[in-house]
C-alpha positions in Angstrom: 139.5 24.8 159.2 142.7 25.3 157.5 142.5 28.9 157.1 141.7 29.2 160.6 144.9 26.9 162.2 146.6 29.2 159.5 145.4 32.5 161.4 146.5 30.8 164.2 150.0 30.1 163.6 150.2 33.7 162.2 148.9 35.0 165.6 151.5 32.6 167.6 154.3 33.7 165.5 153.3 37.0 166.0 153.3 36.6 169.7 156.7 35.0 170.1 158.5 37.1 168.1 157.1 39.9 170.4 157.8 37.8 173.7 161.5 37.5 172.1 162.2 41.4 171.1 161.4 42.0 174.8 163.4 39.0 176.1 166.8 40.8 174.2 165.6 44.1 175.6 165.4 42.7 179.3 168.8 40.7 178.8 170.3 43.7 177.5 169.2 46.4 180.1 170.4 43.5 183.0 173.9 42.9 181.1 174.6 47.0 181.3 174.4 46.5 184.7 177.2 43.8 184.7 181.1 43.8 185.3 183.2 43.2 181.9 183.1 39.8 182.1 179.0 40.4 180.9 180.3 42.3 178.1 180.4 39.5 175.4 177.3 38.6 176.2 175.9 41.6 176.0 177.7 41.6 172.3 175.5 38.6 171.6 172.5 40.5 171.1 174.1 43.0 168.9 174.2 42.6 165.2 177.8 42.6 163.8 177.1 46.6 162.2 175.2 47.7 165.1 174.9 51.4 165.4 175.0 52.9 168.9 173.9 56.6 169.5 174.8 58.1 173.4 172.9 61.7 172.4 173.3 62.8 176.1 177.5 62.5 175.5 177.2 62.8 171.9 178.7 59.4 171.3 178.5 57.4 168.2 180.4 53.4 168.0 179.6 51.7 164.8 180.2 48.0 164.7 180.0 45.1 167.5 183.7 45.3 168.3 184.1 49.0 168.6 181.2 48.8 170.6 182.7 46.3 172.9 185.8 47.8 173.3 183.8 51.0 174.3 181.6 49.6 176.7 184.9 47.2 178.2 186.6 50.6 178.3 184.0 52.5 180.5 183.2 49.1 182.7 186.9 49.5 184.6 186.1 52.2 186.5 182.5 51.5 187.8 181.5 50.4 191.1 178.3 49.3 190.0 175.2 50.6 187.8 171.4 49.7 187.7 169.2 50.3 185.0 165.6 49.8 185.2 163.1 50.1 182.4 159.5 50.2 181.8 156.5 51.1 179.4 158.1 48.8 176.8 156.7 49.0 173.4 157.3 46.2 170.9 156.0 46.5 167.1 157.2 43.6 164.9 156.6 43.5 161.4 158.1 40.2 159.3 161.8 40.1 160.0 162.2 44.1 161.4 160.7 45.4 164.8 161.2 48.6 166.5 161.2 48.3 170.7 161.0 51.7 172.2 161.2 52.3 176.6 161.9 54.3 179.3 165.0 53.9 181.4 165.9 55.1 185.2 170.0 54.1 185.4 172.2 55.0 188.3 175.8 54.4 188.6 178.7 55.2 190.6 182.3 55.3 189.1 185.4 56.0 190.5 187.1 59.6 190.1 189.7 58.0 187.6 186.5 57.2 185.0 187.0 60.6 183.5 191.1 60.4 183.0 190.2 57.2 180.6 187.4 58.8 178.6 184.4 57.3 180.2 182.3 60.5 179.4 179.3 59.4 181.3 181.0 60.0 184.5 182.6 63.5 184.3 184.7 64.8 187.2 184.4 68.3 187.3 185.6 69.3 190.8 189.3 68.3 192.7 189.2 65.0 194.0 191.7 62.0 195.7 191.8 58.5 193.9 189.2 57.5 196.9 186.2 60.0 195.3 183.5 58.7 194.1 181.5 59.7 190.9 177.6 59.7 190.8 175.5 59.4 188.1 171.7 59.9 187.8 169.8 59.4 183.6 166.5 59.2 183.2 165.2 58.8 179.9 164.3 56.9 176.5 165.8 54.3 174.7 164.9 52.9 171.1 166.2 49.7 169.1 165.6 48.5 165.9 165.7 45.0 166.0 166.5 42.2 163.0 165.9 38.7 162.9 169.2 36.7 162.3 169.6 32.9 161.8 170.3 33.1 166.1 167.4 35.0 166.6 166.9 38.4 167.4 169.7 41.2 167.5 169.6 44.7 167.8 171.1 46.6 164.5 170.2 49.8 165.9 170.0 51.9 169.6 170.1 55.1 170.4 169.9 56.2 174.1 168.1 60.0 174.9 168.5 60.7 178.1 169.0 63.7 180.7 171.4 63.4 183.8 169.8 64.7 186.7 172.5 66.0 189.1 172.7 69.6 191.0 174.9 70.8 188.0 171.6 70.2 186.0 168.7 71.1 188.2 169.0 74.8 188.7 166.9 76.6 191.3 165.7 79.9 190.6 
């Protein structure tokens, strides 16, 4: 009977630790979405040498504050963004899991994004202070995940995503 409560327990821990990888993904996807007030919380599920990889923009922040001041950088200028995810994949093993997904994320910015190096929402054509910018990704994410002493915290994300726009979709 012991070696069956054991198998048990294994199978439970096995199943939380899952339900908890996909709890920081979920809180993590809603907190992009946020205003810069959400951004230290968003921080809260990063490790303190977290590695973030844009590939779309080609930008690379290594560290929790570099991140933050990156993301509090970019947040200024938006009007509002919406990231929704699905097909969520979860494989834990001991104190390491890998979470992979796919990501829809749209977001308007205002023109002045681009003069403050927000590279994800590029203003290519003239425009007044009243223009708004538009952005349409669709694509992949994938996190390395570690247990810490507070739980779960990403030590690793790279986005890969494609923006869909009329620059990008070319009609023969």
């Amino acid at each position: 009977m012991d070696k069956q409560l054991e198998e048990l327990m294994e199978r439970l821990r096995r199943l939380e630790d899952r339900e908890a990888v996909r709890t920081v993904i979920a809180a993590v996807e809603t907190l992009r979405d946020g205003g810069p007030n959400e951004v230290d919380e968003l921080m809260k599920c990063m490790t303190e040498d977290v590695h973030f990889l844009w590939s779309l923009e080609k930008i690379e922040v290594a560290g929790r504050d570099k991140l933050r001041d990156y993301i509090r950088k970019g947040r200024g200028t938006r009007v509002w963004t919406r990231h929704v995810f699905t097909n969520l994949q979860v494989q834990v093993k001991g104190d390491r899991a890998e979470a992979t997904w796919y990501v829809m994320a749209e977001g308007v910015s205002g023109v002045e994004a681009a003069a403050v190096g927000d590279k994800q929402a590029r203003q290519r054509e003239p425009a007044n202070p009243d223009t708004l910018v538009h952005s349409d990704t669709k694509g992949a994410k994938r996190a390395v995940l570690v247990r810490t002493k507070d739980g779960w915290k990403i030590s690793d994300y790279r986005t890969d995503m494609v923006r869909l726009s009329a620059e990008t979709l070319k009609f023969r």
